[in-house]
VODOBA-710702 format. One line per field, with one value per residue (C-alpha): residue in three letters; x negated, y negated, z. Coordinates in steps of 0.1 Angstrom, whole numbers. Layout:
rest <- [ala / ...]
u <- [X / ...]
v <- [Y / ...]
w <- [Z / ...]
# end
This chain:
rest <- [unk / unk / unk / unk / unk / unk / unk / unk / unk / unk / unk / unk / unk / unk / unk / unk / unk / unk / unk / unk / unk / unk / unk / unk / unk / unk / unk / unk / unk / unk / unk / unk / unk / unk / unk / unk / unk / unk / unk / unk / unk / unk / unk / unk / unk / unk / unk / unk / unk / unk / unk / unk / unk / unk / unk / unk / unk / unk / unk / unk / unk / unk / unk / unk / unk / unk / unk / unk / unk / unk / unk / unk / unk / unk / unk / unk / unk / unk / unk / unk / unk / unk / unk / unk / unk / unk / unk / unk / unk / unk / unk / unk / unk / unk / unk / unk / unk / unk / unk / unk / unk / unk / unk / unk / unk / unk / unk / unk / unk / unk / unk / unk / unk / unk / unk / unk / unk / unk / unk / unk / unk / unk / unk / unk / unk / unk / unk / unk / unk / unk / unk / unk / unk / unk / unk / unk / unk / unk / unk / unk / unk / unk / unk / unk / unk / unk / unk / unk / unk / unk / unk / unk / unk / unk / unk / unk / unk / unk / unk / unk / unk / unk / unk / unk / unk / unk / unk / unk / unk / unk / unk / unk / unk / unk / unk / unk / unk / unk / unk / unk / unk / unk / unk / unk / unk / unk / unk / unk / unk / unk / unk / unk / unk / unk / unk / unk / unk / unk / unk / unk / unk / unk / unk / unk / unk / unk / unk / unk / unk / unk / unk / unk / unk / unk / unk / unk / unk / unk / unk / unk / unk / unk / unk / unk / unk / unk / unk / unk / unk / unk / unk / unk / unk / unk / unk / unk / unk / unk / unk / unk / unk / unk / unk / unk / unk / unk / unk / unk / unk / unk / unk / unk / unk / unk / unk / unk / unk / unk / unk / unk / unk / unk / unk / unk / unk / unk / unk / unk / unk / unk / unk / unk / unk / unk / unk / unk / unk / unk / unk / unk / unk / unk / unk / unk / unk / unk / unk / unk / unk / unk / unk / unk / unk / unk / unk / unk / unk / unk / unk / unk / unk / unk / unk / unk / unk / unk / unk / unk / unk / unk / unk / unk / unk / unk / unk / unk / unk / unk / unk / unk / unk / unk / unk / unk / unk / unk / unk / unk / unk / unk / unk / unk / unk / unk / unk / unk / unk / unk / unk / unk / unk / unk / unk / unk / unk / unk / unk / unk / unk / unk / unk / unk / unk / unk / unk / unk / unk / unk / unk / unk / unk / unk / unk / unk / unk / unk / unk / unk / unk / unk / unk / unk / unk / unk / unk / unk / unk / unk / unk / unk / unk / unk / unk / unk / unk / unk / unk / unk / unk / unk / unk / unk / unk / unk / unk / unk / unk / unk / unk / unk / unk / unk / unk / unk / unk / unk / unk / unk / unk / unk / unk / unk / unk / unk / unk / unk / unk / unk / unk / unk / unk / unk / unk / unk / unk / unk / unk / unk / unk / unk / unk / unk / unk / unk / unk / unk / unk / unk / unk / unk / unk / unk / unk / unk / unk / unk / unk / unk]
u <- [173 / 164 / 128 / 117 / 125 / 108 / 76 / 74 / 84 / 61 / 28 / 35 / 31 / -2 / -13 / 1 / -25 / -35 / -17 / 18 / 11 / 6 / 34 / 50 / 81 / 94 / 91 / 66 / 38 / 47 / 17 / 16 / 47 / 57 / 70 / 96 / 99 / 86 / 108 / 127 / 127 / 161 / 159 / 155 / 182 / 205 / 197 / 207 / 239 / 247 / 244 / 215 / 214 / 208 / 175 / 143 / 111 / 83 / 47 / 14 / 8 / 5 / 16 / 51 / 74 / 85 / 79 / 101 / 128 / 126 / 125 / 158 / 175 / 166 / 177 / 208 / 213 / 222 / 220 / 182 / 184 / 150 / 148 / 122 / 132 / 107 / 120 / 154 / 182 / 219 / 233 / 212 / 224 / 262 / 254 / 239 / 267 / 294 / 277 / 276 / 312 / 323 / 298 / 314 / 353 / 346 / 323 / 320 / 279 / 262 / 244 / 205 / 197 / 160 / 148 / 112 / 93 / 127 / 113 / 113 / 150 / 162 / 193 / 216 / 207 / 205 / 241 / 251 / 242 / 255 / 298 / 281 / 261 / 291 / 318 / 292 / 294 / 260 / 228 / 204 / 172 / 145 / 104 / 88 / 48 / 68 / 84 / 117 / 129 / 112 / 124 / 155 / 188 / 203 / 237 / 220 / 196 / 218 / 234 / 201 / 178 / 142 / 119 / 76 / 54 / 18 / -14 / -30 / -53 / -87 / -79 / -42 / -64 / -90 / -59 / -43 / -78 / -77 / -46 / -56 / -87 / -70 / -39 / -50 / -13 / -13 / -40 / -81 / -85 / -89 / -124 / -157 / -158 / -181 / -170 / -204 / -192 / -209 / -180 / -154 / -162 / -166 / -133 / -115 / -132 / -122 / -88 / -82 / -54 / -37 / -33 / -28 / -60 / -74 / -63 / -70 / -107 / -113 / -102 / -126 / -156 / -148 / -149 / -177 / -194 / -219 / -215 / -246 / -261 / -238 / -206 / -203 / -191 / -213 / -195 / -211 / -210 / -231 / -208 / -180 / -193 / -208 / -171 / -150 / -174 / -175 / -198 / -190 / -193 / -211 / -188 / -174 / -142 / -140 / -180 / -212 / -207 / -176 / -181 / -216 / -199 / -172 / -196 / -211 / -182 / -173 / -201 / -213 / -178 / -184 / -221 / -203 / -217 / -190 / -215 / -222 / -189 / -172 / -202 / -188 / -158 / -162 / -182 / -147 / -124 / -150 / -153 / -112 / -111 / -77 / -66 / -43 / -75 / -95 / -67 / -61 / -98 / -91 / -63 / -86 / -116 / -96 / -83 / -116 / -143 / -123 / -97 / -92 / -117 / -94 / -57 / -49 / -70 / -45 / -13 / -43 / -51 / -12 / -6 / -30 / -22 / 16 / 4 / -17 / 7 / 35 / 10 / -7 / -40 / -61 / -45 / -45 / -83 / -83 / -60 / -88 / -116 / -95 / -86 / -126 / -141 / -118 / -123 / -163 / -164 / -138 / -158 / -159 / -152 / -148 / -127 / -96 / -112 / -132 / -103 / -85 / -116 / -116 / -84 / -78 / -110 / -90 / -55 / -76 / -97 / -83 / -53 / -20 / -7 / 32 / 47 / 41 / 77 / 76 / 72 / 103 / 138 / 164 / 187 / 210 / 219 / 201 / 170 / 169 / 174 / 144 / 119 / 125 / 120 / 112 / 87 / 85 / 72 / 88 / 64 / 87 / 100 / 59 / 43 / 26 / 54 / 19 / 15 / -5 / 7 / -10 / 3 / -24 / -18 / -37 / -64 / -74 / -67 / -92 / -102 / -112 / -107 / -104 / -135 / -132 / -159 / -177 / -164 / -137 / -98 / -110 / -132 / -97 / -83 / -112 / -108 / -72 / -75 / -104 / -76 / -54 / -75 / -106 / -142 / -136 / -167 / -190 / -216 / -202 / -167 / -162 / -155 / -140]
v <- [-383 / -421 / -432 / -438 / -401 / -384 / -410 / -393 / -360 / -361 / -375 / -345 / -318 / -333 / -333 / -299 / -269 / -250 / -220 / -242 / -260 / -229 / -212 / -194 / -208 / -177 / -140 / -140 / -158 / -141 / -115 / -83 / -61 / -45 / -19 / -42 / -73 / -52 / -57 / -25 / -22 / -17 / -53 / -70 / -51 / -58 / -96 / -94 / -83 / -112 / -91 / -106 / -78 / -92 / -82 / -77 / -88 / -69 / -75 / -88 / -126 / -140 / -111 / -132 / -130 / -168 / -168 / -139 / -156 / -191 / -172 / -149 / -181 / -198 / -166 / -165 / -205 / -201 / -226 / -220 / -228 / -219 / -219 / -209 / -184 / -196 / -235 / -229 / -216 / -207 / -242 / -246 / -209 / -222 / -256 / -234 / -210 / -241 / -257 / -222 / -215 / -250 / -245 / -213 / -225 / -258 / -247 / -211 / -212 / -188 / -196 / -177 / -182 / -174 / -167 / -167 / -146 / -133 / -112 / -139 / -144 / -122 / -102 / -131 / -153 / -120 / -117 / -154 / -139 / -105 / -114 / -141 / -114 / -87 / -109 / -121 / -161 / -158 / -138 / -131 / -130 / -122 / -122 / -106 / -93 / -65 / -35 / -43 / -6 / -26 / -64 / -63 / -53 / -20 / -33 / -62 / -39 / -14 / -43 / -51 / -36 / -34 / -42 / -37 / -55 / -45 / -65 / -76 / -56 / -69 / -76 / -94 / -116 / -121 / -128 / -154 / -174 / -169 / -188 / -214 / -222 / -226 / -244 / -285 / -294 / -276 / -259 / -270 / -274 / -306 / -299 / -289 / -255 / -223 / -194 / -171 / -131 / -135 / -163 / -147 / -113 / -132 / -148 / -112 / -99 / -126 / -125 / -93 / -89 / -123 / -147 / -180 / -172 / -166 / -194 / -222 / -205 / -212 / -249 / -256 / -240 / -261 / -292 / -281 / -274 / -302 / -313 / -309 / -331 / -324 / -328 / -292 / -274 / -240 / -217 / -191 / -168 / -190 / -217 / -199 / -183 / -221 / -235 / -211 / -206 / -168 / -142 / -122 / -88 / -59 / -28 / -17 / -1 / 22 / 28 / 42 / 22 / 31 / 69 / 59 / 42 / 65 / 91 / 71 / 63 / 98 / 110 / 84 / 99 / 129 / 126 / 106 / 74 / 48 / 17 / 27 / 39 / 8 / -12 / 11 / 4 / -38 / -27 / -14 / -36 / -68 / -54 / -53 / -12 / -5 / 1 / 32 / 47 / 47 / 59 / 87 / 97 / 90 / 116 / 141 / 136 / 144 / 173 / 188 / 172 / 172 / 196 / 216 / 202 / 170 / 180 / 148 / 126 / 139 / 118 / 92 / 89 / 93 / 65 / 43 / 49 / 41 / 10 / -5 / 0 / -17 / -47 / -52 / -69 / -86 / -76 / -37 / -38 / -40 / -5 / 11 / -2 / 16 / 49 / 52 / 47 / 67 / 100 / 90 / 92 / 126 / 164 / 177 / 207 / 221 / 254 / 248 / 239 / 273 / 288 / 279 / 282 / 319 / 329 / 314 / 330 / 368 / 356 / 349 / 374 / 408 / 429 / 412 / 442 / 437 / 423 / 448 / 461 / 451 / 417 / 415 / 404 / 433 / 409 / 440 / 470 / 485 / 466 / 481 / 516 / 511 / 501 / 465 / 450 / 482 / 484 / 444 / 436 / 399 / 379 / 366 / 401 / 404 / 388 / 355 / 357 / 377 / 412 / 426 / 434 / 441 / 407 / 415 / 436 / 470 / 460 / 430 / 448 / 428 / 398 / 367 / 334 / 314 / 309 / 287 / 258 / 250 / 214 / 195 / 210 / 244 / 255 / 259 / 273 / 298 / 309 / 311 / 336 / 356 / 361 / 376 / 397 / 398 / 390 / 386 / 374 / 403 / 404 / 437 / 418 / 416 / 376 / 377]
w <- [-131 / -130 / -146 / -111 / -105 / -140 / -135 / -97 / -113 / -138 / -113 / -89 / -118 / -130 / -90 / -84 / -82 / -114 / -101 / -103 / -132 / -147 / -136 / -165 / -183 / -201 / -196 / -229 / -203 / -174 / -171 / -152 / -136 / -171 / -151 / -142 / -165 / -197 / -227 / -224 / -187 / -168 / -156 / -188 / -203 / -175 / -187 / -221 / -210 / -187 / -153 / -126 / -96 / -60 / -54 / -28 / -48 / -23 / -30 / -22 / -24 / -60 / -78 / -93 / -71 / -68 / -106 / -113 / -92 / -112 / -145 / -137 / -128 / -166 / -180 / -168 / -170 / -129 / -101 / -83 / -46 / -30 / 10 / 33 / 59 / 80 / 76 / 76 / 98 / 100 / 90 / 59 / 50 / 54 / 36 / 1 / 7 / 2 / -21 / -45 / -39 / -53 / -80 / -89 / -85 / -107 / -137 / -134 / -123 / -104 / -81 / -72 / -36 / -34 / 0 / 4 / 33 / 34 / 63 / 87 / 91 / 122 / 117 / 126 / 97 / 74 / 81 / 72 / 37 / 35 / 28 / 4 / -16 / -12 / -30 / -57 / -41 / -49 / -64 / -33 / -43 / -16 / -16 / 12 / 17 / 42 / 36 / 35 / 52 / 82 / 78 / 57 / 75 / 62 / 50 / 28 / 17 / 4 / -16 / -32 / -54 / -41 / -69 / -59 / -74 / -76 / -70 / -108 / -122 / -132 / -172 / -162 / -137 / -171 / -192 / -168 / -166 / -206 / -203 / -179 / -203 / -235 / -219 / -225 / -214 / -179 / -176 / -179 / -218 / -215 / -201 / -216 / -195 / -202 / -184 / -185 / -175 / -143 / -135 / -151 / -131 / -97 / -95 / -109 / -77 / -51 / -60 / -55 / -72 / -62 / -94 / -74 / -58 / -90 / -108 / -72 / -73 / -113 / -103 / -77 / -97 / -129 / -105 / -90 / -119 / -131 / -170 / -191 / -212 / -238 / -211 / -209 / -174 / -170 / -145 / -135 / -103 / -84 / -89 / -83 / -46 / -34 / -46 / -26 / 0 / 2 / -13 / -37 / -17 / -41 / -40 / -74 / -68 / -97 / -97 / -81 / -52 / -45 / -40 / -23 / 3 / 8 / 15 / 40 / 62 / 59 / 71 / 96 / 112 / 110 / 124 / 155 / 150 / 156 / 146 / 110 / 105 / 111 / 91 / 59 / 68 / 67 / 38 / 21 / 36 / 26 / -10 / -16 / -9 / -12 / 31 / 21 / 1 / 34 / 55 / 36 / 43 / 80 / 81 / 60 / 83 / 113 / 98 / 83 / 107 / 145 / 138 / 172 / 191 / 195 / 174 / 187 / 161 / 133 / 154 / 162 / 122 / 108 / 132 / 118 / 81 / 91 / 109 / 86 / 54 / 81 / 91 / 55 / 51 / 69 / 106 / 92 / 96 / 133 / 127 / 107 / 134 / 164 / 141 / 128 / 163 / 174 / 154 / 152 / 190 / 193 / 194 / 162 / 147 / 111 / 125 / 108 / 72 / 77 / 84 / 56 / 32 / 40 / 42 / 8 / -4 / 7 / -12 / -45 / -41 / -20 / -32 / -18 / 1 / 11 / 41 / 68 / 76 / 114 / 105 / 79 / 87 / 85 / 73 / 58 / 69 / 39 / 52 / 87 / 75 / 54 / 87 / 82 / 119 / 132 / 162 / 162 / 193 / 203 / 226 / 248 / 262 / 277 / 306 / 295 / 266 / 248 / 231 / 205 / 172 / 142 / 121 / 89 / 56 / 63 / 41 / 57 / 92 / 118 / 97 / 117 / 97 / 125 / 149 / 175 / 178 / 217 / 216 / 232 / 236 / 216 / 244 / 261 / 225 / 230 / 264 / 259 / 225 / 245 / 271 / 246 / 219 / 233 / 217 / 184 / 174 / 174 / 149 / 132 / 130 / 91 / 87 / 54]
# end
C-alpha cells in the first residue's frame, strides 16, 4: 500500500459510521450469537482445527453477519472477497472464481467469497458458484434477511451449513453502546458524553434488535447533544427521539403493557371490530412486537373465536403466519392488517373450543370405558371372533353415505359436546347434523 493509499485508508475509517468503525476485530469483541461463535460451539472448534464450512449466515439486519464473515476470514488467514449480489453478475462471479483458483495453485490460500443479500442472485448466478464451492476453489459464505429454503437453490444449499442468527437482546445492545463509549480510538471516548438510563433505554428500544442501528442512533444523539458548561454531552431520551426523528413507542415487551395490549387485539377481534383491532395491532407492530408472536394469536383466535362459523379463517390465518415469516418486516404488516380484518369482520363462534372444553372435562373426569367392539379393527382372526367389527355399520353402504351408530362408551351414551352456533357456514353445519340425528339440543339433553 503506497502512503497515498494508508493516508486515504486511514481518512475513510475516521469518516466511516460508528457502527463500522466499531466493527469487531476478534471473536473476544464480537457480542451476541454465543449459540454459534461461543467458545465451545461447533464452529469455533471447527476453527481451531483449520476447517472453515461453506456456509448461509441468515438473520435480521445488524445482528453480525458481515462481521462474522470478515472474522472467519482472519481466522483462518484466507483471502476475503466480498460482492454484492445485488451489484454484481455472472462475469464478476467468473472473475473471483479465477482469481481464487490461481490463489490456491500458487500459495496454497483459500479463498472466502462473501456474498451479501445472497438472496438476490437468481438461480443462474447461484450456479456459477455451486462447482466452485463443490471442489473447495473456494469458501462460500452467504448473508441473507430470507429464508434460505425460499432463496437459496437446493444443490448449494445442501453444500452449506445454514447458520441463524438472532436479533440482540436488550443487554448485548447495552453492552455494544458500553463499548462504543469507552472506545477513544474508534468509538466516542473522545467526547465528554453522559448517557442518563432514559437514553440508554431509548436507543435499546429503537434498535430493535439491530446493533448498526443502535450504534448510528447513539452517534447522531451525542452530536446532537449540546455540551454544558463544563463541555459535557447529556443524552437523554429526548435527545435521542428529536435526533432520530421517531418516537419512542411505549409498549414493554416482556411487561404490563405487553399482555394489556394483547388482550385488546384479541378481543377487539373477537368483538368484530376491525378498526381497534388493527390500531392494537400498529400498536404491536410500532412497539417492536415480535410478528410471529401476533400470528400465533391470529391462528388461535380463528380457531377459538370463528371456529365453524367461518373454518375458512384457520387457512386465512395459517396463510398469513406463513407469509409474513416469508416476507419479514416491515412488508409482513400489511399480512397481519389483511389476516386481522379479516377474522374481525368473519361470524364468530366459540363451538369448537366448547367442544373441546367439555369433552376434555369427561376424559379427566368420567370412567374411560373401552373401545366399543363395533368400532375396533378385527385385525386377527382372534379379534373378530371376539366381536371386534361386529355390527359396524359403514356409512357409505346407506343412502346420503349416513346411518346411525352409537360411536360413545356406554357411559357417556348421548353426550352433546359439540353445539352448533346460529352464525355464518354452521347454520348449514346445523341444519345438516339436524338432518341426521335430530334435535339434539333439548333442554333435558345432559351436556356434559
Amino acid at each position: 500500500m503506497t502512503l497515498f493509499e494508508h493516508s486515504a485508508a486511514d481518512q475513510k475509517q475516521k469518516l466511516a459510521p460508528l457502527a463500522a468503525r466499531m466493527r469487531p476485530k476478534r471473536f473476544a469483541d464480537y457480542v451476541g450469537q454465543s449459540h454459534i461463535v461461543g467458545p465451545d460451539s461447533a464452529l469455533r472448534r471447527s476453527l481451531r482445527d483449520g476447517h472453515i464450512p461453506s456456509m448461509i449466515i441468515w438473520g435480521p439486519p445488524g445482528t453480525g453477519k458481515t462481521t462474522l464473515a470478515i472474522l472467519l476470514a482472519a481466522e483462518t488467514s484466507s483471502h476475503f472477497e466480498r460482492i454484492s449480489a445485488v451489484a454484481s453478475g455472472v462475469a464478476d462471479l467468473r472473475r473471483v472464481m479465477s482469481e481464487a483458483g490461481d490463489r490456491l495453485g500458487m500459495n496454497g490460500q483459500r479463498t472466502i467469497l462473501f456474498v451479501d443479500e445472497i438472496h438476490r442472485f437468481n438461480k443462474a448466478q447461484q450456479d456459477v458458484i455451486l462447482p466452485y464451492v463443490e471442489d473447495g476453489t473456494i469458501v462460500l459464505i452467504g448473508a441473507t434477511t430470507e429464508n434460505p429454503s425460499f432463496e437459496v437453490v437446493s444443490p448449494l444449499l445442501s453444500r452449506a451449513t445454514v447458520y441463524d442468527l438472532k436479533p440482540l437482546t436488550p443487554g448485548e445492545i447495552r453492552q455494544i453502546i458500553g463499548m462504543a463509549l469507552r472506545d477513544s480510538a474508534s468509538g466516542l471516548g473522545n467526547l465528554d458524553l453522559k448517557l442518563d438510563d432514559s437514553g440508554i433505554e431509548s436507543i435499546v428500544k429503537l434498535s430493535n434488535g439491530d446493533a448498526r442501528n443502535a450504534l448510528n442512533t447513539l452517534e447522531l444523539s451525542a452530536h446532537a447533544a449540546r455540551p454544558d458548561a463544563s463541555g459535557t454531552r447529556l443524552v437523554d431520551a429526548e435527545i435521542v427521539e428529536s435526533a432520530a426523528q421517531r418516537k419512542i413507542a411505549r409498549y414493554d415487551k416482556d411487561g404490563d403493557l405487553h399482555f394489556d395490549t394483547i388482550s385488546a387485539f384479541i378481543k377487539s377481534v373477537r368483538s368484530s371490530d376491525p378498526d381497534a383491532a388493527i390500531y392494537w395491532l400498529a400498536r404491536m407492530i410500532e412497539g417492536g412486537e415480535d410478528p410471529m408472536f401476533i400470528a400465533r394469536r391470529l391462528v388461535i383466535l380463528a380457531s377459538e373465536d370463528i371456529g365453524m362459523a367461518d373454518p375458512n379463517a384457520l387457512t386465512v390465518a395459517v396463510s398469513a403466519q406463513q407469509a409474513a415469516h416469508f416476507v419479514g418486516m416491515p412488508e409482513g404488516r400489511i399480512v397481519l392488517a389483511e389476516a386481522t380484518v379479516y377474522l374481525a369482520s368473519a361470524p364468530k363462534s366459540n363451538s369448537a373450543y366448547a367442544a373441546i372444553s367439555a369433552a376434555l372435562e369427561d376424559a379427566r373426569n368420567t370412567r374411560n370405558d373401552p373401545v366399543p367392539l363395533h368400532l375396533r379393527n378385527a385385525v386377527t382372526g382372534l379379534m373378530k371372533d371376539m366381536g371386534y367389527g361386529e355390527d359396524y355399520k359403514y356409512a357409505h353402504d346407506y343412502d346420503g353415505n349416513f346411518t346411525p351408530m352409537q360411536n360413545l362408551p356406554d357411559n357417556l351414551n348421548g353426550r352433546q359436546y359439540y353445539k352448533p352456533g346460529d352464525q355464518g357456514y354452521e347454520i348449514e353445519v346445523s341444519k345438516r347434523l339436524a338432518n341426521w340425528w335430530g334435535d339434539e339440543d333439548s333442554d333435558d339433553q345432559d351436556s356434559g
